[in-house]
C-alpha positions in Angstrom: 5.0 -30.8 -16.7 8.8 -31.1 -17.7 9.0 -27.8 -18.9 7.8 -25.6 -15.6 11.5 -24.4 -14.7 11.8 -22.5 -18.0 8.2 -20.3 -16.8 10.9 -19.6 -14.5 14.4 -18.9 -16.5 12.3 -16.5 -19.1 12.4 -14.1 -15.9 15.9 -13.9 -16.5 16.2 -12.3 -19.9 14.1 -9.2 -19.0 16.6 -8.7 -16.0 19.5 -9.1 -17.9 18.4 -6.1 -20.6 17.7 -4.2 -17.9 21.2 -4.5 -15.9 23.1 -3.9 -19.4 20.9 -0.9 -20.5 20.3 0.7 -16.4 24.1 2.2 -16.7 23.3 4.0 -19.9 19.8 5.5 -19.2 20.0 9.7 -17.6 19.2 10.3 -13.8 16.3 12.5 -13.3 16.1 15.6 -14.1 13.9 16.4 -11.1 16.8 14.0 -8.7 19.2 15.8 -9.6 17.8 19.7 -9.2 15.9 18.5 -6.1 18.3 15.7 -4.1 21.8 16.1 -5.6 21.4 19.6 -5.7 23.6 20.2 -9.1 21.7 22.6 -11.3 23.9 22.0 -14.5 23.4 18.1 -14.8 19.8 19.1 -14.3 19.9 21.6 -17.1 21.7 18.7 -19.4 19.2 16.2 -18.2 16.2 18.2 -19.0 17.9 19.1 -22.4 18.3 15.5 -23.4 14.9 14.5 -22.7 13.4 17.3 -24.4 15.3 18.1 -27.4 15.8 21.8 -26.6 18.1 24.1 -25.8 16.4 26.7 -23.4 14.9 24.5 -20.2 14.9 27.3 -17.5 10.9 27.1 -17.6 11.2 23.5 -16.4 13.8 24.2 -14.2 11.9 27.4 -12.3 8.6 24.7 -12.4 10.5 22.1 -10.8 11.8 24.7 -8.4 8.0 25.8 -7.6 6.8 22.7 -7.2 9.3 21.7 -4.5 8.4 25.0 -2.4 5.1 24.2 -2.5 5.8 20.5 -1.4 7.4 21.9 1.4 4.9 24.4 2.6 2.0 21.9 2.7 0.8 21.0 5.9 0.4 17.1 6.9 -2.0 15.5 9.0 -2.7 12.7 10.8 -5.0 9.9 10.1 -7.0 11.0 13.1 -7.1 14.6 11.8 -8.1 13.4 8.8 -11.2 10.8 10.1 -11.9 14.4 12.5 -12.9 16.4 9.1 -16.1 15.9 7.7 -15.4 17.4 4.4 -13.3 14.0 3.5 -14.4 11.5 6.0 -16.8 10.2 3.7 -14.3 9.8 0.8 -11.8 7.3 3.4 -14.7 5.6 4.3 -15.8 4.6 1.0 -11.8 3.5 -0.6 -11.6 1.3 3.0 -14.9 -0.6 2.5 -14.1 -1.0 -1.4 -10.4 -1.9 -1.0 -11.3 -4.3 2.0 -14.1 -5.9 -0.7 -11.6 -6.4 -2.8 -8.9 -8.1 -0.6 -12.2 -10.1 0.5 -13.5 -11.1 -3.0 -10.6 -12.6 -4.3 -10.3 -10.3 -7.2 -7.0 -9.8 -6.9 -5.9 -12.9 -7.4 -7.7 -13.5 -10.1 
């Protein structure tokens, strides 16, 4: 019973890796092109984590995927409940993630 406050310390050593290695590890590839807007330290990013020299593919599927982001339309909840293609499909996760919050599985 003595020894419960070292359950808690061991929580320490995982955090401390992570501070000391955090400053070494690359941003992403995908931050960078998409957020930060610099091109080049996306190009060395993608480079690094692949291994290869030539990473304009990735870059131009990065790019695409982005446009695409940005031309899909969003709806609302009540849109959504409205369609009957899909309504089903809430339904169902709802009832199963309220059974689980009711079971107790998740604590468990």
């Amino acid at each position: 019973e003595s020894r419960w406050p070292f359950l808690f310390g061991a929580i320490i050593v995982p955090s401390l890796v992570q501070v000391v290695v955090l400053p070494f590890l690359p941003e992403s590839p995908r931050y960078l092109l998409l957020e930060k807007h610099n091109r080049s330290k996306a190009e060395k990013a993608f480079q690094r984590f692949l291994g290869k020299d030539d990473v304009s593919h990735e870059i131009e599927e990065v790019l695409a995927e982005s446009r695409v982001q940005r031309n899909t339309k969003l709806v609302s909840i009540v849109q959504l409940l409205r369609t009957r293609a899909v309504r089903w499909q809430i339904v169902t996760v709802v009832v199963t993630m309220g059974c689980y919050q009711l079971c107790g599985l998740n604590a468990v």
